[in-house]
N, C-alpha and C positions, 0 to 999 in steps of 0.2 A: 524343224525343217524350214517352215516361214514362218513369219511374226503374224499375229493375229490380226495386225494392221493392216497386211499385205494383201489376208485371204480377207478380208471384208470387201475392199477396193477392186480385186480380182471378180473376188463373185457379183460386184457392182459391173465391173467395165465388161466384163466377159460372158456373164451369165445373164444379166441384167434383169437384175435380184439384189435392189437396195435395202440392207438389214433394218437401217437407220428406220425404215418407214412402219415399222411394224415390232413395236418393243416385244410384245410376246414372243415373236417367232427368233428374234438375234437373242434373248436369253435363254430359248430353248436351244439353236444353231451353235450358240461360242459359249456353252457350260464348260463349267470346268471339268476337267476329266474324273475327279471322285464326285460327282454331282449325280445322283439319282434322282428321276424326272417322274413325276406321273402330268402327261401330257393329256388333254381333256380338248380334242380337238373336234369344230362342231365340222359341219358339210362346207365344202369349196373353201375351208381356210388354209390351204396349202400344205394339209399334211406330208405328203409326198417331198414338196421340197422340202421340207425340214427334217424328213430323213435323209434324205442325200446328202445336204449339208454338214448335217451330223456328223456323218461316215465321211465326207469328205476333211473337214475341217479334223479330225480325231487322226486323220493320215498325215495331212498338211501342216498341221503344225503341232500335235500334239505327239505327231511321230511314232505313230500306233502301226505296227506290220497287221495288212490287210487281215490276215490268216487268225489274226487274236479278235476278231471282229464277227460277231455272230448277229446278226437281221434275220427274224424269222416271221413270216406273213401267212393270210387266209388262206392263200390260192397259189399256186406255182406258175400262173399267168401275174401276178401281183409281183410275186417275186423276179420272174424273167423281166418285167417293165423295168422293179424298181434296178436292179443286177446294170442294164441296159443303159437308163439314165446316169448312173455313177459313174462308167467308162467313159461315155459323152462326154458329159461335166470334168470328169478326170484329167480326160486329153484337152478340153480347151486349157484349167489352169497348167497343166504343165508345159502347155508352150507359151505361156506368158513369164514363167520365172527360170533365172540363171539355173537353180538348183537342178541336177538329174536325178531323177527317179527310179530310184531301184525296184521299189516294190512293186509286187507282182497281183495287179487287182485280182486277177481271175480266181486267188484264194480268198478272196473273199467269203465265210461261210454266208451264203443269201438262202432260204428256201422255206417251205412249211415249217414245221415242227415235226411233220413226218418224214419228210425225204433227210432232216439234220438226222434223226433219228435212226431211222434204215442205214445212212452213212457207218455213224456209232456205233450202232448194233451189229449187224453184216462183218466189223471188221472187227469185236471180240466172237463171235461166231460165224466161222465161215460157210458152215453146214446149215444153215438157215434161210432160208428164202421169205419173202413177201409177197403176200399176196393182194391183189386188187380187189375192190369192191366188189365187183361179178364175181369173180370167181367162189370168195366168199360166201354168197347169196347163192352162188349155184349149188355147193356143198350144202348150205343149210336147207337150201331146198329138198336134195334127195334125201339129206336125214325129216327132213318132217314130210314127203311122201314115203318114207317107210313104212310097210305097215297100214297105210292110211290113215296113219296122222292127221291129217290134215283134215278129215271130216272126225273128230274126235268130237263129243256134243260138248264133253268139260272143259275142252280148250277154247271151242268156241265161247263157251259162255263165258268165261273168264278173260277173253277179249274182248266180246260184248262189255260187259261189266267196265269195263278200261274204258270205253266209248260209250259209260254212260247210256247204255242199252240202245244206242241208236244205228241204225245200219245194218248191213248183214258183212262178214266179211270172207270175202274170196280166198284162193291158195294165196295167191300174192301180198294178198295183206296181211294174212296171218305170219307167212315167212318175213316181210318186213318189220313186224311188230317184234317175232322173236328176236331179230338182231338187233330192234332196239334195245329192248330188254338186256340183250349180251356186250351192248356198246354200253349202256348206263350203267351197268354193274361195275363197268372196268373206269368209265368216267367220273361216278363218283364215287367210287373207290369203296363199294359195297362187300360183306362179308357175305358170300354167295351159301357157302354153306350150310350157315344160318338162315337165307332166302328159303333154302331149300327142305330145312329140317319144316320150317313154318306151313310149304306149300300141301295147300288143299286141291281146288279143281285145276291148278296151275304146274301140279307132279307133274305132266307132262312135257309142260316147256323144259324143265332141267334133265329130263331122259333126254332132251331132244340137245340138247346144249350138252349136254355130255358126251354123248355120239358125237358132235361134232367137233368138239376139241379132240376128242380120242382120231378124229380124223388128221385135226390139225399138226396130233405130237406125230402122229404113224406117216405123215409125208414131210415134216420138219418146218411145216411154214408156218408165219405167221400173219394175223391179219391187221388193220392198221391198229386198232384199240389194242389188242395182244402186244402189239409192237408198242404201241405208247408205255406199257404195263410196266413191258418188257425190260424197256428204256429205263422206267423211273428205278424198276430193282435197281439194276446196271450203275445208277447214280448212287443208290444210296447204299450199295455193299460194297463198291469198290474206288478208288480212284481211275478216273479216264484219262492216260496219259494225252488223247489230242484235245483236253480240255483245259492242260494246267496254265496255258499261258495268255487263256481270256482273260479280257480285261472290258469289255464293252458286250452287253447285251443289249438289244434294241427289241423291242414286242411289238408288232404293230395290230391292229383289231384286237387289242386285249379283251374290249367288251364280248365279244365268242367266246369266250375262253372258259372251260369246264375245270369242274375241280382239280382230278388228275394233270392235267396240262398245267396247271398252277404250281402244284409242288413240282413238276418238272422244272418250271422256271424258279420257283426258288432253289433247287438244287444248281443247277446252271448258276444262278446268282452266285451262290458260296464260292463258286472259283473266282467268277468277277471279284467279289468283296477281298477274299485274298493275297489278290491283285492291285489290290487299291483301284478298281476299274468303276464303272456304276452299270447300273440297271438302267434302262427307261421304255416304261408302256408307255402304248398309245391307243387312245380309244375314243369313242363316244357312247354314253349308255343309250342314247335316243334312239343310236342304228345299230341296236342289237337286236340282229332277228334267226339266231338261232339255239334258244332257247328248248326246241323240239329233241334239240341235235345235242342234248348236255350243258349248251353255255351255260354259264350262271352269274347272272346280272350284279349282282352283291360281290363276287370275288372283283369286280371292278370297282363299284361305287364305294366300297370297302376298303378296296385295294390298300390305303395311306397303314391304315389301322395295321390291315393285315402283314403285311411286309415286316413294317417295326414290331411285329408281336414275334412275328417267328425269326426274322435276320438282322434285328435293332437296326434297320435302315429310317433313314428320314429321308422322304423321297419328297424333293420342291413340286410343285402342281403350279401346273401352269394353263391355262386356258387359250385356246385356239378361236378366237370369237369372230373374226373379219372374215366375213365371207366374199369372196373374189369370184366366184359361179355365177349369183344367180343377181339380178337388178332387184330394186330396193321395192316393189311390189310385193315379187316373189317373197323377198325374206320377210318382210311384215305378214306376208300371210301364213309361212311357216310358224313362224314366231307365236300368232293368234292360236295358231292350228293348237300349240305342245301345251297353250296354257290354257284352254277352255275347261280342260279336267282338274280340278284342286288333287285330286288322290293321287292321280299321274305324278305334280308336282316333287311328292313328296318318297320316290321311287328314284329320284334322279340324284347327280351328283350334288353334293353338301355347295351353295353360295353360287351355282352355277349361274354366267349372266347369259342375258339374250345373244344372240346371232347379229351382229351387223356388218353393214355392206360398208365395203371399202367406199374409200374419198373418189373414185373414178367410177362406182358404179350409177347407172342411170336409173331414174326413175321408171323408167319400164312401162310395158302396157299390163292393163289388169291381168286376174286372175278371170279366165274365161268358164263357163258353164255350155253343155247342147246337152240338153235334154229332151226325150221324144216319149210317144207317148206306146212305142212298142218298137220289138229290135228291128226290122225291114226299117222303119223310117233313122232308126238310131244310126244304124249300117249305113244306109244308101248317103244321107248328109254328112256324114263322120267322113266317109271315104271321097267323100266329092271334097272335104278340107283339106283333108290330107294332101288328096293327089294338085291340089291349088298350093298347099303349102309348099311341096315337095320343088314341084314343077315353078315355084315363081308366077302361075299364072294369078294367084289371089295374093295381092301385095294389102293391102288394107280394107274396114270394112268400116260401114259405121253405124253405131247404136244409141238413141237417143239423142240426137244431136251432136251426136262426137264422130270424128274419123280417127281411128287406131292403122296403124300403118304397123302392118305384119308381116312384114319384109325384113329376113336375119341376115341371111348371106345366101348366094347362089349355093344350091344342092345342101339345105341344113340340114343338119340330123336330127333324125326324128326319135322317138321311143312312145308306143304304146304299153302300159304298164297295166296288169291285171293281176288278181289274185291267182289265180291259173292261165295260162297260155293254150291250154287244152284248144283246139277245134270243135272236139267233140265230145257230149258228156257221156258218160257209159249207158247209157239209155239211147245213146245216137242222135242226139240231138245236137242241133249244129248250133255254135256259140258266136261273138261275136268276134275274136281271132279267124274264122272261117270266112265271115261276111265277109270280111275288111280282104282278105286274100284274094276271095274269086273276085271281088269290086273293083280293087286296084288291077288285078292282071286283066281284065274286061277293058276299064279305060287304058293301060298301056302295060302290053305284055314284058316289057323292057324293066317297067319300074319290079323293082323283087322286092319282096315281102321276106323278111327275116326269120324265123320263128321254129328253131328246132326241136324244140320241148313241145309243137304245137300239137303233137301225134305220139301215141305211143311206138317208141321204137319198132319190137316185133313185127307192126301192121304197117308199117311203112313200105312203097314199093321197092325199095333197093336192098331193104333187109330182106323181103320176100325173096324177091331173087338170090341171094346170096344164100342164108338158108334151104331155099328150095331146089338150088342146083348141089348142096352136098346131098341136101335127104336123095334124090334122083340118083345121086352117084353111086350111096354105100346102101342105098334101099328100092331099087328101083320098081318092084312090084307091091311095093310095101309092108314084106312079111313081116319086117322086124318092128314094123310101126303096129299096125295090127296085134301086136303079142303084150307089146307095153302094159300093163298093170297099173293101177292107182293113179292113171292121169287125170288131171281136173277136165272139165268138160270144156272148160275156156281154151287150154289148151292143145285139146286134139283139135278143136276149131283152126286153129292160128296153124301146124301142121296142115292141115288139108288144106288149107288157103295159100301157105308156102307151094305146094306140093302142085297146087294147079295152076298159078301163077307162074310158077321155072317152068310147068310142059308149055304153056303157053308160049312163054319167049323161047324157050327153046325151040320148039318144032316152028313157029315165025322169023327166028332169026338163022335154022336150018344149022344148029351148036350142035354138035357132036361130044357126048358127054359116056365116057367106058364105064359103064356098071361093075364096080368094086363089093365085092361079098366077103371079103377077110379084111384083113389091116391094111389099114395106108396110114401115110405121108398126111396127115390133115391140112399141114401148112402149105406141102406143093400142094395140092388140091383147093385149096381158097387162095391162091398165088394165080395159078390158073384159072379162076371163074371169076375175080376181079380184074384180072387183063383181058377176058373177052367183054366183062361190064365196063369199061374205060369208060366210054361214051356217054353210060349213064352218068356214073358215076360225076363224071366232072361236069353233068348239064345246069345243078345248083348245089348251091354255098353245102345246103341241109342235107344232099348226099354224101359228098363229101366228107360231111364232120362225121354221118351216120357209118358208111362203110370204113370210115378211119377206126371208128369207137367199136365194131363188129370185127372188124381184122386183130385188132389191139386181146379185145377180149378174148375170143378164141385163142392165138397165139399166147397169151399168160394161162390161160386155163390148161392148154395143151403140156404146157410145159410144169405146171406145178401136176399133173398127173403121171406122165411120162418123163424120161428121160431124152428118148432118139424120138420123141412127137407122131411116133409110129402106135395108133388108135383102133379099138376095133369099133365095129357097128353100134355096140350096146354102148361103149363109152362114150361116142360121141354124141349118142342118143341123151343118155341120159345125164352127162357131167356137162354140155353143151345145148343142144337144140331144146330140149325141153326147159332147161332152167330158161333160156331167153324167150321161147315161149308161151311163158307162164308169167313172162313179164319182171324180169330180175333185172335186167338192165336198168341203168337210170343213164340220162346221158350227163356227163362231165363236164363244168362249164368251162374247164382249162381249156375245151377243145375250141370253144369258140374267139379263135385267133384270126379273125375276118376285121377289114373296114367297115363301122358301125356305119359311117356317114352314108356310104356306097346302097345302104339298106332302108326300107320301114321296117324296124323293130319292133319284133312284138315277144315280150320277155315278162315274168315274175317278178313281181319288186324286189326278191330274194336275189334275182340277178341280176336285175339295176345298180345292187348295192355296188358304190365304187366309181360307175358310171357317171358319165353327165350329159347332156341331148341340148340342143336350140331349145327345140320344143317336144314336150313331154304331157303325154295324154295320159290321164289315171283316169283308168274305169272303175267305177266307184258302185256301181251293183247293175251293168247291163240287165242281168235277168235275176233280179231279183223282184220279186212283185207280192210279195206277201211278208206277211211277219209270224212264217214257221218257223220252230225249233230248229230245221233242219239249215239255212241260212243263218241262223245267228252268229255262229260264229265266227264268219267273216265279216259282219257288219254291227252286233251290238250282242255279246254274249252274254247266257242266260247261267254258264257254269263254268267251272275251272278247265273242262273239257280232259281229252287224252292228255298232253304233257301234264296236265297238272296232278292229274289220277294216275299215270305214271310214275310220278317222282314221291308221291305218297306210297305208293305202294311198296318201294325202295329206302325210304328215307329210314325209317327203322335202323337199317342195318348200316347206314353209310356212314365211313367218316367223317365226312361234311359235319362243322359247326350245327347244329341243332336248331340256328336263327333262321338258316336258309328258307325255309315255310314256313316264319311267322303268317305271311302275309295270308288271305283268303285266296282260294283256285280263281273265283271271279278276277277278283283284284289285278292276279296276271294276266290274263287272259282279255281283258281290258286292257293293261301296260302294254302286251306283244302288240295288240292291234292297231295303238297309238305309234308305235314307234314306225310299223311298218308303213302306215301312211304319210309320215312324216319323212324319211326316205325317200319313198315316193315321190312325193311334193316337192321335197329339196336336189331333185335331181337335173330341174328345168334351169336352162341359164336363163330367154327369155319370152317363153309361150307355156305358158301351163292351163292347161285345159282338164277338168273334171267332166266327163260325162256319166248318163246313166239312163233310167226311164224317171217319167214325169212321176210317178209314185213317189223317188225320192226327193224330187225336187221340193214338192209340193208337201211330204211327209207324210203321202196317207196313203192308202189302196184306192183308185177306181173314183168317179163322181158319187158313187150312192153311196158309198162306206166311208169317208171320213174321218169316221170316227175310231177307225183300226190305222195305229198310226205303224209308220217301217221305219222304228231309231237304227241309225247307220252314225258311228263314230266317223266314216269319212267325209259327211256331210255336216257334221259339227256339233253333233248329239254328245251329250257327257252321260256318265256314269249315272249321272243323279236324274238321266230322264231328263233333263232340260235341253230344248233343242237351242242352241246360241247362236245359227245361223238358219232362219227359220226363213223360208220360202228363198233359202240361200241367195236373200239379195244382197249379199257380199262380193256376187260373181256380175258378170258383164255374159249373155246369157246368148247363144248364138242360135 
């Protein structure tokens, strides 16, 4: 269509994006069209543009129709951005050249791996439906409270056993644990039969996984992992006619990426190859952190091997090392951070180099340290920085004879990052996500505090209400709740709590609510009690996403059970209110499609990932104060933990290459924890602050014990017990 002269010059004068300046990224951008890539991109080196480009450059001149173009991503917020940008981009070059445009972007295939999938599938079967994660989890719940399952002593203990005998575990963790189990099986492509023939105090879990496939075939749906399954048959028994005229696959976060999802893509491949088209991942193994969730780290840093073994591909590898994010402090500190472990090293991609900052990045101010000597003092100064950082009223400070000028841009975005975003721990104890909320809305009720994962859904006020005005409606004296059988004890709590929360706003706001005792309309009826919650509802960001993620739910649940959404009492009881109850919801982070800047974020480094902030705060162990088992494994692990005793316990049976667990449980378990703090850290453009308690500064408990030290890999402990930033005077200490 244009000459590759044209589109260089274009995306220079238009986009203003000089190729010339960055050799890695124009040999990844103007490959040739049979060139298969494994792309090895660190933090802030423009992965993003270099897929656009990609996709753009493969239309522009390589003369590719949209529609033979498949881009598949982590997140379906990832994909809406990157879908989003390509239009952009699209429309400036084509009002720069004579040539008119026929092709029609919006075929673009852009999405998950699941929604390509669902697409696919759905249209060789159209008697099939999908199901969402809740709904899921709400099924798997009423099969393992049948019966009372769920207080089974052999099941317990054989999820003890998983967890390393530590903990007691709930309904809710035991129901999320089976569906790990039913997710791993299918991800790494386990002979379940043979699981099954093996299973001792674990016969249970596969009664329970039986029932509920038996549920899954008797309503025709499928769940995502089933649909992945599904999928990979679907590729390899038959040909896909909307497959045959790929010619370009693009993977982005390959480092997630699990077994089964692998042979998906190399099946996908073979049409590309076909085609004379290429492949090309994209990853980083440093910011792989979901390893919990099936990734598996080796199907990336492998990846070269593996491809040529199975599709004789020789895929170019190309390195993404200019970091454009963060200033040249920041990246030397990351840089230090990923090489203090020798064992780490050797976990990562074959000749990988260091991270360095672009020719325009600044020198930067240090990496900062506040550490206190208990959470009230950590709280109350942490939030006095903030609300100065936030507000402009603390523009610089100075330490030792030096002035640091801490001024980014008026209204910077912030990010507090923690292992958990919890408020509160299951003991009710208030964390420092809590402090930092009531602190900042105290100095200014205006500034909003971000943090939707900071509360368990169920207990949240706008879910009370919204649950507690159906229970009122279809159960108004409570008979049908009262009759319930085998409910956890957590969860008739959260019921009465609903239940006297709705009379509350009900009889105060004087709502007039018809007492329903047969079937209803479930969907009029939550149509109806979110148009008189309007007012709640839109008061903050976190309602919002909550009653979006509660309507959403209900309405798919509603519908994979019924046909006309017309419910009785016990169904909604039990396929609905109890499952969310009992804690089956998780929230979704597609939902959070807000302005970050507009906010103080307070979020999981797990949803940082992708992200970037001015300034980024890592909590590095607020309340940790001792050197229990029960912390270590967020700060210096003592064992392989659950994933790792997981995937043993499966490996047996799985297709998975047999290399996959060479390594020790330790050994990962260490790898995950490096990587996540390294994300962390590399998410700041130019304020990065580690806090914590003086325990870890200092590496030890208390004045009089000294001698019990608290190793925390985020503080620069290695594997070998060597602390490499010791009384961490690498930091500028506030």
């Amino acid at each position: 269509m244009i000459s590759e002269e044209l589109f260089i010059n274009l995306v220079s004068s238009q986009l203003n994006r000089d190729l010339t300046r960055n050799i890695n990224q124009k040999e990844a951008i103007l490959a040739p069209l049979d060139e298969d890539q494994f792309i090895v991109a660190g933090p802030g080196s423009g992965k993003t543009t270099v897929l656009v480009l990609k996709v753009l450059k493969y239309i522009f001149v390589d003369d590719i129709e949209p529609e033979n173009i498949i881009v598949t991503t982590f997140t379906k917020k990832a994909a809406k951005e990157l879908k989003e940008r390509i239009f952009v981009w699209a429309n400036k070059l084509s009002e720069n050249i004579d040539v008119e445009l026929t092709c029609d972007f919006n075929k673009l295939v852009i999405g998950t791996l699941d929604s390509i999938a669902e697409e696919i599938v759905l249209s060789n079967n159209t008697n099939v439906e999908i199901i969402d994660n809740f709904t899921s989890s709400a099924m798997m719940m009423q099969v393992l409270l049948t019966d009372e399952r769920n207080k089974d002593k052999k099941l317990k203990q054989f999820f003890k056993k998983l967890k390393n005998n530590q903990g007691s575990f709930t309904t809710s963790e035991l129901n999320n644990q089976i569906q790990s189990i039913k997710e791993r099986i299918c991800y790494d492509m386990v002979d379940k039969s043979k699981l099954e023939q093996r299973a001792d105090k674990d016969k249970l879990v596969y009664t329970i996984l039986n029932d509920y496939y038996k549920q899954l075939n008797e309503r025709s749906v499928l769940d995502y992992s089933s649909l992945e399954m599904n999928f990979y048959e679907l590729l390899s028994s038959s040909t896909v006619p909307k497959l045959n005229n790929i010619s370009v696959l693009l993977v982005d976060e390959y480092q997630d990426t699990n077994f089964l999802q692998e042979q998906i893509y190399f099946k996908l491949a073979e049409y590309v190859k076909n085609n004379h088209g290429n492949i090309t991942v994209v990853g980083d193994d440093d910011q792989s952190l979901y390893r919990f969730r099936g990734a598996t780290i080796s199907l990336f840093t492998n990846y070269v091997e593996r491809v040529n073994k199975q599709l004789s591909l020789n895929p170019k590898t190309i390195y993404l090392q200019i970091n454009y994010r963060s200033t040249r402090n920041i990246i030397n500190f990351t840089n230090n951070f990923l090489h203090l472990d020798e064992k780490y090293l050797s976990s990562r991609t074959t000749n990988k180099p260091l991270i360095l900052p672009s020719d325009d990045s600044r020198e930067g101010m240090p990496v900062f340290g506040m550490f206190r000597n208990n959470m009230a003092e950590l709280s109350t100064d942490l939030s006095n920085l903030i609300y100065g950082l936030k507000t402009s009223k603390i523009k610089s400070l100075t330490r030792n004879g030096a002035v640091y000028d801490l001024s980014t841009r008026t209204n910077p975005s912030i990010a507090i990052l923690t292992n958990s975003p919890k408020e509160e721990t299951a003991f009710n104890n208030k964390r420092l996500p809590y402090y930092i909320r009531e602190s900042l809305f105290y100095k200014d009720e205006n500034l909003r505090v971000f943090n939707p994962r900071g509360q368990n859904i169920e207990s949240t006020e706008i879910i009370s209400l919204i649950c507690g005005m159906i229970l009122i409606t279809i159960d108004s004296k409570g008979v049908t709740e009262s009759k319930l059988e085998n409910i956890p004890p957590h969860t008739k709590k959260i019921l009465k709590l609903w239940r006297k929360k709705a009379q509350q706003y009900v009889n105060t706001e004087e709502i007039e609510l018809t007492p329903i005792n047969n079937k209803l309309n479930l969907l009029d009826l939550v149509d109806s009690i979110t148009q008189q919650l309007d007012n709640l509802i839109h008061d903050s960001t976190e309602n919002e996403i909550y009653s979006e993620i509660i309507v959403e739910t209900i309405t798919q649940t509603s519908n994979a059970i019924t046909m006309d959404n017309i419910l009785s009492d016990k169904q909604i009881f039990w396929h609905i209110l109890v499952p969310i109850a009992t804690g089956a919801i998780d929230v979704d982070d597609d939902k959070f499609d807000v302005e970050l800047r507009d906010n103080v974020n307070i979020m999981s480094i797990h949803q940082s990932k992708g992200l970037e902030f001015d300034i980024v705060i890592v909590d590095v162990g607020s309340d940790i104060t001792n050197n229990l088992s029960s912390s270590s494994f967020r700060r210096f692990p003592k064992n392989g933990g659950l994933t790792y005793n997981m995937e043993k316990y499966l490996d047996e049976f799985s297709n998975m290459q047999k290399d996959y667990h060479e390594s020790k449980g330790i050994d990962e378990a260490f790898n995950d924890l490096i990587r996540r703090y390294f994300v962390a850290f590399s998410r700041a453009k130019t304020i990065l602050i580690l806090v914590g308690l003086n325990n870890l500064r200092y590496g030890f408990k208390g004045d009089f014990q000294n001698n019990i030290e608290i190793p925390n890999v985020a503080t620069g402990w290695a594997r070998d017990k060597k602390w490499h930033w010791k009384n961490l005077d690498n930091l500028i200490h506030l």
